[in-house]
Legacy VTK file of the C-alpha trace (Angstrom):
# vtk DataFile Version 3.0
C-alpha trace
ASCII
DATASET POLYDATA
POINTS 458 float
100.959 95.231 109.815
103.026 97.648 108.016
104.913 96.141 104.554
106.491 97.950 101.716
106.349 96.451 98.665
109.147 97.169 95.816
108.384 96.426 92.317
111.372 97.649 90.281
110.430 97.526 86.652
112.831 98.735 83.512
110.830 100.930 82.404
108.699 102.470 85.594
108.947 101.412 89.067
106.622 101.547 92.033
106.902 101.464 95.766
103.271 100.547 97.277
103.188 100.736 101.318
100.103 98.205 102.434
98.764 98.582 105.968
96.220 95.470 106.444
96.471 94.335 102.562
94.978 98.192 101.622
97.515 100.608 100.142
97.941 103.446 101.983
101.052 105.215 100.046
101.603 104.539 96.315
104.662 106.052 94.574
105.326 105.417 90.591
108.445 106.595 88.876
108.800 106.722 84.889
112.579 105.796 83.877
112.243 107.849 81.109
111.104 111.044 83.230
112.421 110.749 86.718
111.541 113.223 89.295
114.352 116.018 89.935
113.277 117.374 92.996
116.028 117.196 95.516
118.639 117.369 93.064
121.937 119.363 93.108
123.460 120.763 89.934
126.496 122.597 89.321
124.628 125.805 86.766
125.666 128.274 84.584
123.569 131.692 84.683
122.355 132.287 81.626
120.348 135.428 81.533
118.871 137.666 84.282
115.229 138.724 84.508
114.895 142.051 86.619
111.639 142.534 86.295
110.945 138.620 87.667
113.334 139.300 89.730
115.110 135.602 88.521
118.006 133.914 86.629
117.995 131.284 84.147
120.147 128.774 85.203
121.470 125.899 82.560
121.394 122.583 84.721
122.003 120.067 81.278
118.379 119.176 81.399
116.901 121.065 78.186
114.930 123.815 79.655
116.859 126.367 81.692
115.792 126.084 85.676
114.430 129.689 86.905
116.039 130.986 89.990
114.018 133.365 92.124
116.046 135.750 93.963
114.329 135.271 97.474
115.906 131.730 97.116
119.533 133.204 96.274
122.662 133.667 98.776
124.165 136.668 97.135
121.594 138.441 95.073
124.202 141.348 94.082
126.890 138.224 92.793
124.159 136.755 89.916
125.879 137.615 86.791
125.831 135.766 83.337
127.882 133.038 82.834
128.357 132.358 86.383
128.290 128.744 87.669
126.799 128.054 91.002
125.264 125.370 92.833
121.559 125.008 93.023
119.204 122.524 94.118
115.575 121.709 92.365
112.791 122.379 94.568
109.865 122.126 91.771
109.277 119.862 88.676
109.402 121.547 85.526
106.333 122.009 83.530
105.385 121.829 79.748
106.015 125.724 79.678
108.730 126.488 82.850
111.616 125.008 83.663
111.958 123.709 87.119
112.432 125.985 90.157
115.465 126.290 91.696
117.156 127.560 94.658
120.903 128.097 96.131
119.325 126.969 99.904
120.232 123.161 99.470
119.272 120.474 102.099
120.055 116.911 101.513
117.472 114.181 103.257
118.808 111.312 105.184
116.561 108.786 106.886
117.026 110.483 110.577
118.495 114.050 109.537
117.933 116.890 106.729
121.199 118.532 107.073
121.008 122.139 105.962
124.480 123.074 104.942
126.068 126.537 104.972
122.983 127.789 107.386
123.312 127.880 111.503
120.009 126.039 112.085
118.326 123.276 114.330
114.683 121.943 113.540
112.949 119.522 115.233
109.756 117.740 113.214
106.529 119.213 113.948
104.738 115.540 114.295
107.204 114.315 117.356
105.645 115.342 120.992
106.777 118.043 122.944
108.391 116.150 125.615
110.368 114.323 122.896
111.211 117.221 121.190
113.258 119.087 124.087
115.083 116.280 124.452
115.891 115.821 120.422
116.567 119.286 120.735
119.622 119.102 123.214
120.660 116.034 121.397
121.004 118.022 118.334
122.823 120.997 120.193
125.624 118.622 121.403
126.547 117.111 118.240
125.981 120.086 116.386
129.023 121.736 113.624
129.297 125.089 112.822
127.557 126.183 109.095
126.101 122.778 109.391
122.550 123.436 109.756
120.014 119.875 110.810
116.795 118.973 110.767
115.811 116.272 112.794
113.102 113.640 111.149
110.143 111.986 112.474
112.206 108.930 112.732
114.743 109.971 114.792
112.312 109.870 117.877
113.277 106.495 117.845
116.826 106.364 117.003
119.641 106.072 119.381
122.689 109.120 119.336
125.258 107.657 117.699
123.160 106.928 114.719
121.783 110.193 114.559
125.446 111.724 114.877
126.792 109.174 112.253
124.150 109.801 109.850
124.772 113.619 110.369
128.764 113.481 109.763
127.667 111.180 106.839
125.256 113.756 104.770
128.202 116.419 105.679
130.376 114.195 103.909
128.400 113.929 101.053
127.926 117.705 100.818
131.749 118.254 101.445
132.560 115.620 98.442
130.208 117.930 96.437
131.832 121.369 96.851
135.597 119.573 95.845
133.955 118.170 92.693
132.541 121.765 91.978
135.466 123.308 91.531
137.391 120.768 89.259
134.114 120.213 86.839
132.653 122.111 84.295
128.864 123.113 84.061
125.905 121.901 83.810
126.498 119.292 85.788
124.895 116.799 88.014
126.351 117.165 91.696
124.073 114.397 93.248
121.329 112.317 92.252
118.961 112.237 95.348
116.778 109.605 93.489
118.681 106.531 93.262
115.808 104.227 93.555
116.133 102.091 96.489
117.964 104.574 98.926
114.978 107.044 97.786
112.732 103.851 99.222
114.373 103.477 102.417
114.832 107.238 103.355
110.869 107.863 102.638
108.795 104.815 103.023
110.892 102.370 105.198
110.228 103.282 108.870
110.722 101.339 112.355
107.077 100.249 112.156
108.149 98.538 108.896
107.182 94.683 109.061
107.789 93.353 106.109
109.745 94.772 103.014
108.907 92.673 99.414
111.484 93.412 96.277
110.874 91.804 92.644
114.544 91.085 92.184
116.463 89.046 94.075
119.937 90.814 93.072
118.274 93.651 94.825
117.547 91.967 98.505
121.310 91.927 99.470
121.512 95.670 98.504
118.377 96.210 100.542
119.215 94.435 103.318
122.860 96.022 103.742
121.115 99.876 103.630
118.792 98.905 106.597
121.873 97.741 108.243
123.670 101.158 107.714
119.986 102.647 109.476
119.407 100.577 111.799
116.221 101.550 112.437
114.157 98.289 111.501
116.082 95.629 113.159
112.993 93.410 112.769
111.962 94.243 109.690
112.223 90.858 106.850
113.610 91.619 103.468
112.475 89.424 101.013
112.608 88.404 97.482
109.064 88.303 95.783
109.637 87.750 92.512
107.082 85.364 91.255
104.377 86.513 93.736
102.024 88.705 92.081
99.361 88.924 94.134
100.695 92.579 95.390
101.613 93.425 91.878
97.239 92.991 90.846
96.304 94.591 93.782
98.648 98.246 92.892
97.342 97.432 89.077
93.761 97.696 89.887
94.302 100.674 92.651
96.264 102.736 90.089
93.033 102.163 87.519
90.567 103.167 90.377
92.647 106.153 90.795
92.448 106.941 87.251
89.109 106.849 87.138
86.823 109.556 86.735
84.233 108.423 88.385
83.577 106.636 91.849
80.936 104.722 93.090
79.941 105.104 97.325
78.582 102.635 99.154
75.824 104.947 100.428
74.709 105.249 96.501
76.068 108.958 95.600
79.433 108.934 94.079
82.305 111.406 92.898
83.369 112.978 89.930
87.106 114.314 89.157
87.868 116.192 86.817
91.511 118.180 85.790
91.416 121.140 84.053
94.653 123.224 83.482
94.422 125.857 86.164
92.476 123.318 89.351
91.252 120.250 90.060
87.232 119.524 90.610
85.479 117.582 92.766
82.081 116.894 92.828
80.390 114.569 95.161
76.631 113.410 94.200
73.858 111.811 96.442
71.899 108.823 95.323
68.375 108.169 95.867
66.856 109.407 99.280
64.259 106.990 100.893
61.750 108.916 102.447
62.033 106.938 106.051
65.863 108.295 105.899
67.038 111.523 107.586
68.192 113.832 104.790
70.536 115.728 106.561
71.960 112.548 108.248
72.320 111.042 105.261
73.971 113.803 103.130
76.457 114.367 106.748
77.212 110.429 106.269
77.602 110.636 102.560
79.972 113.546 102.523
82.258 112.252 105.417
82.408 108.361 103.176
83.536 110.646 100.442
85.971 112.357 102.301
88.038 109.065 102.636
87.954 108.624 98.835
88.626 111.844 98.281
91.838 111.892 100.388
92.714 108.726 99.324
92.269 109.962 95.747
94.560 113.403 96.064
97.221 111.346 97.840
97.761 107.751 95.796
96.970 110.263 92.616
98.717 113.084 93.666
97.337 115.875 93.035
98.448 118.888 93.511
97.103 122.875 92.911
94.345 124.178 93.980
91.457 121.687 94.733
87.670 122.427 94.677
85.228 119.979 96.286
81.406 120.389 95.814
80.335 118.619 98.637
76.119 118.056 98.621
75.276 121.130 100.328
75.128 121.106 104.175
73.145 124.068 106.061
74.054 123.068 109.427
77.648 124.685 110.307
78.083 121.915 112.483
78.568 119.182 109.678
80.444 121.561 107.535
83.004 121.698 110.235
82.850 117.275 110.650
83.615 117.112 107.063
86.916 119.526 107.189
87.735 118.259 110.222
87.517 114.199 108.804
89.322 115.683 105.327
91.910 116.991 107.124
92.611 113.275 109.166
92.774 111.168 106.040
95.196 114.207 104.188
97.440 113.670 106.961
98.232 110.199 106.529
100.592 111.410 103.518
103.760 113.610 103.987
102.757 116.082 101.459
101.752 119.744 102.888
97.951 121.007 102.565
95.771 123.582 103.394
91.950 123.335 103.802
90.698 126.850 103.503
87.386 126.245 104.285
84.082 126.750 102.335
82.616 129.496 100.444
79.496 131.394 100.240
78.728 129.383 97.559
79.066 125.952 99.407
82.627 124.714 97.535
85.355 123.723 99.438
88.827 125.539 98.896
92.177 124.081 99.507
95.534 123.099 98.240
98.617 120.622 97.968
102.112 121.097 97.489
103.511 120.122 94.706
106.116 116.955 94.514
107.087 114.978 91.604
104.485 114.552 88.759
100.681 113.707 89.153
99.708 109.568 88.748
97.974 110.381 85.799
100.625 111.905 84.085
103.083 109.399 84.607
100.196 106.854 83.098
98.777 108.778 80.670
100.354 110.067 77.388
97.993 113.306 76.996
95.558 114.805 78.159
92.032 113.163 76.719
93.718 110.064 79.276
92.853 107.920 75.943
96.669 106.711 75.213
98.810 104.684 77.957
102.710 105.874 78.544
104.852 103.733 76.751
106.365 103.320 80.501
103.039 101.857 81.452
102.878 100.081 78.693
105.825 98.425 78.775
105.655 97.511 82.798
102.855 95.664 81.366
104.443 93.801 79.147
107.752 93.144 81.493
104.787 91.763 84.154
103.079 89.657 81.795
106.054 88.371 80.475
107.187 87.287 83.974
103.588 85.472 84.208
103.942 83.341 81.827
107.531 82.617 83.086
106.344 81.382 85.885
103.607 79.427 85.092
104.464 78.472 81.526
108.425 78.310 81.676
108.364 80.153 78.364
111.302 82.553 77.727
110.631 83.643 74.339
108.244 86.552 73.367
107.012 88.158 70.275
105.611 91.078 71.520
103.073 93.389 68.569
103.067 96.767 69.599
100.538 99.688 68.510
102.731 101.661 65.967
102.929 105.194 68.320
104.126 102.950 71.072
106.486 101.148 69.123
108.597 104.304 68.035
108.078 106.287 71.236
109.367 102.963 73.224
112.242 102.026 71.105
113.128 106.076 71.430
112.886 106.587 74.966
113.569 102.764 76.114
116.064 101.482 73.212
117.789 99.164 76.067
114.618 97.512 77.093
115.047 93.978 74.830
118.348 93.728 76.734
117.769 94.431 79.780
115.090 91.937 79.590
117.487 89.275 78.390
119.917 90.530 81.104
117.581 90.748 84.577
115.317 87.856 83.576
117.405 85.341 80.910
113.606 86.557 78.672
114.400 86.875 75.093
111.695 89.211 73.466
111.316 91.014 70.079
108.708 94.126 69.454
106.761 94.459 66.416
104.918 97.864 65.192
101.577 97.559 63.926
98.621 99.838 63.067
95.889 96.966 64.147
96.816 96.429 67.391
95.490 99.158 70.267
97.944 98.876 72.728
100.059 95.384 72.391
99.465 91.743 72.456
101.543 89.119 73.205
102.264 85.615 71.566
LINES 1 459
458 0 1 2 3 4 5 6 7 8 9 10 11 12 13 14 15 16 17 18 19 20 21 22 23 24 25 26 27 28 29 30 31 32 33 34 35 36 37 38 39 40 41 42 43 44 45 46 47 48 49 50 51 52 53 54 55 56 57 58 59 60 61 62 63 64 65 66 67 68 69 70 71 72 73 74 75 76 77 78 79 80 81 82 83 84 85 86 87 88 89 90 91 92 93 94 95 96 97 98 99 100 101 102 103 104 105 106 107 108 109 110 111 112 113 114 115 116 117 118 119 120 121 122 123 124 125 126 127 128 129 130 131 132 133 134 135 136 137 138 139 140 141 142 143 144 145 146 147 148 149 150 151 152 153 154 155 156 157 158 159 160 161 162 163 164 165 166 167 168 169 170 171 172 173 174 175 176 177 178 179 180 181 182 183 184 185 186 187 188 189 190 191 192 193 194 195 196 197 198 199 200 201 202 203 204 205 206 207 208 209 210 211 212 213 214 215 216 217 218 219 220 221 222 223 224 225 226 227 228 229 230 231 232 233 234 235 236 237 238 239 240 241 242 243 244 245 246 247 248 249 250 251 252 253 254 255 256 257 258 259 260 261 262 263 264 265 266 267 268 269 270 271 272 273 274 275 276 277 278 279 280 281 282 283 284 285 286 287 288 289 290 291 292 293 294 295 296 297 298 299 300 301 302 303 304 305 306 307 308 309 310 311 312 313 314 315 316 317 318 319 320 321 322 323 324 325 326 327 328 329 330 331 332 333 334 335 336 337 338 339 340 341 342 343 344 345 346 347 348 349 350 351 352 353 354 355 356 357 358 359 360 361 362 363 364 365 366 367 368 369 370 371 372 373 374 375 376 377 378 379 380 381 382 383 384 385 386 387 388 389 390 391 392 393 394 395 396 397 398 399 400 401 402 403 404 405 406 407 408 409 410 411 412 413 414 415 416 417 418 419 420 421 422 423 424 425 426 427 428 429 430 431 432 433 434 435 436 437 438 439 440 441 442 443 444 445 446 447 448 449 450 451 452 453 454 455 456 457
């Protein structure tokens, strides 16, 4: 059984997808540091790098977005001061801005439309059979300059939704190239991330069961976008707002995440650790009986820890380049079982990798895409890991607080936060007091204080 469950917090927000009461996808979103990727800004060149062959585009966001000219239209047109529309396709970092290019798509559920290019894709993950026949579907309701790529999900879609969400994401781009011209720059074109239509179009398919939400303002929403895709016709939307059995179980997955190390259930364990230019890997045996196989036993050890592994890169997100020190195999054989079982449980997400195999030296090479930031940096307020987000911090807080509602019927809060938190929160989250008082009637006042680690709550 496939549910999706939606916990929409003021402060960070998480979609978990469960398959069997184990979470299988796990997104988190910071309100304070929302993921741009996707999003299309009217910029303003700014300066012109010949020898990166880039511009610096102003989007509004603080740090101009860097424009490389293999992902321009007109690369003899770039001048300074000239607005143009560009879409993020990277996150910025502490030192660069975010990526950007002037080839925009816009996702739908069913359909990437493509606009501007003469173009028809077909998903790589639907059958050949299928494919053709997506294929001719595609050619007939095809428009000039409007370039589509159909989705997984539209294997299972009938034509008229696939042609009305088609002439609907050409509306939306349309809409977008009148307000160009009228607006000045930097400007935001369109947000791709509104929260719940972000939920639907990536983690709410037709093998959707169940779908939980936190609020109940939220179900009718909800429940009207499935409508628009009909796609899950039997799929339940309900309110779960004082249910928090899911909410502990994607609490203690994010800390096992988190954590550096990991226990197997053969005895060896794993070892992560992030430095700035990779991510490392290491996978340890336990004991060996002497009655036991060794090579057996280090095959079977490696391909448990391939599931954790996998599970670890794509709940943590990781992205880069990834080294794994698997214990050392001699036999080709079970070198190739281990990518091959890798491989499987990277799949299950819908971000690209690339195993590259091992090298003379035994370490496995590969890599993710980038998308969004990692799970630990949305949790984490540096690097040592030793100081929580105040976004984290304060989900905590808005969950506890609910607890007690429900089990206490206590409204009132005084709330003593560690002093750091207190000023970052009240900076970046000065509307959290009332939107606590206006999504849950909960009155609640913060405190600073140099005693207190993290908060406590009276």
């Amino acid at each position: 059984m496939r549910e999706i469950y939606i916990d929409r917090g003021i402060a960070q927000s998480r979609i978990a997808v469960f398959s069997d009461n184990n979470i299988e996808e796990l997104y988190v979103e910071n309100h304070n540091n929302i993921n741009l990727t996707g999003n299309i800004y009217l910029g303003r060149i700014e300066n012109i790098a010949s020898s990166l062959e880039a511009a610096f585009v102003n989007i509004g966001i603080g740090k101009n977005g860097i424009l490389h000219i293999n992902e321009t239209r007109e690369k003899s047109k770039l001048k300074i001061g000239k607005e143009i529309i560009v879409q993020v396709i990277r996150e910025d970092s502490k030192e660069k801005g975010p990526k950007l290019s002037q080839n925009i798509s816009i996702p739908g559920n069913l359909i990437v439309l493509i606009p501007n290019i003469d173009y028809i894709g077909i998903s790589k993950k639907i059958d050949a059979e299928k494919r053709e026949k997506l294929k001719e579907l595609a050619q007939e309701i095809y428009i000039n300059g409007c370039g589509l790529i159909l989705r997984t999900e539209s294997q299972y879609a009938k034509r008229d939704d696939i042609q009305r969400e088609y002439r609907y994401l050409i509306d939306i781009w349309e809409k977008n190239i009148k307000k160009s011209v009228y607006i000045k720059s930097p400007f935001l074109l369109y947000d791709i991330r509104d929260f719940l239509s972000f939920a639907v179009r990536e983690y709410i398919k037709s093998n959707t069961d169940k779908v939980y939400i936190n609020r109940k303002r939220d179900v009718e929403i909800l429940s009207d976008m499935l409508s628009f895709n009909k796609l899950c016709k039997d799929c339940e939307v309900l309110c779960n707002e004082y249910d928090f059995s899911k909410v502990s179980i994607i609490e203690k997955k994010i800390k096992e995440v988190l954590e550096r190390k990991k226990k197997l259930s053969s005895g060896g364990n794993i070892v992560i650790d992030k430095t700035e230019a990779l991510t490392v890997i290491d996978v340890n045996s336990g004991s060996i009986k002497s009655n036991v196989n060794k090579e057996e036993y280090v095959l079977n050890t490696n391909i448990e820890a391939c599931k954790e592994i996998a599970d670890i890169i794509r709940l943590g997100n990781i992205s880069g380049i990834i080294i794994i020190d698997f214990i050392d195999m001699k036999d080709e054989k079970s070198r190739q079982k281990v990518i091959k079982y890798l491989n499987e449980h990277l799949s299950k997400g819908n971000i690209q990798h690339k195993i590259y195999g091992f090298t003379k030296l035994g370490l496995l090479e590969m890599t993710r895409a980038k998308k969004g930031k990692s799970l630990r940096e949305l949790i984490y307020n540096n690097e040592n890991n030793d100081t929580y987000s105040s976004a984290y911090i304060l989900k905590s807080i808005e969950n506890m607080c609910l607890r007690m509602l429900k089990h206490y019927n206590k409204y009132k809060f005084n709330v003593t936060l560690n002093e750091d938190i207190y000023i970052e929160a009240n900076n970046v989250f000065p509307n959290f007091i009332s939107d606590m008082k206006d999504i849950y009637s909960i009155e609640i006042n913060l405190f600073p204080s140099s005693e207190v680690r993290e908060f406590e709550i009276n």
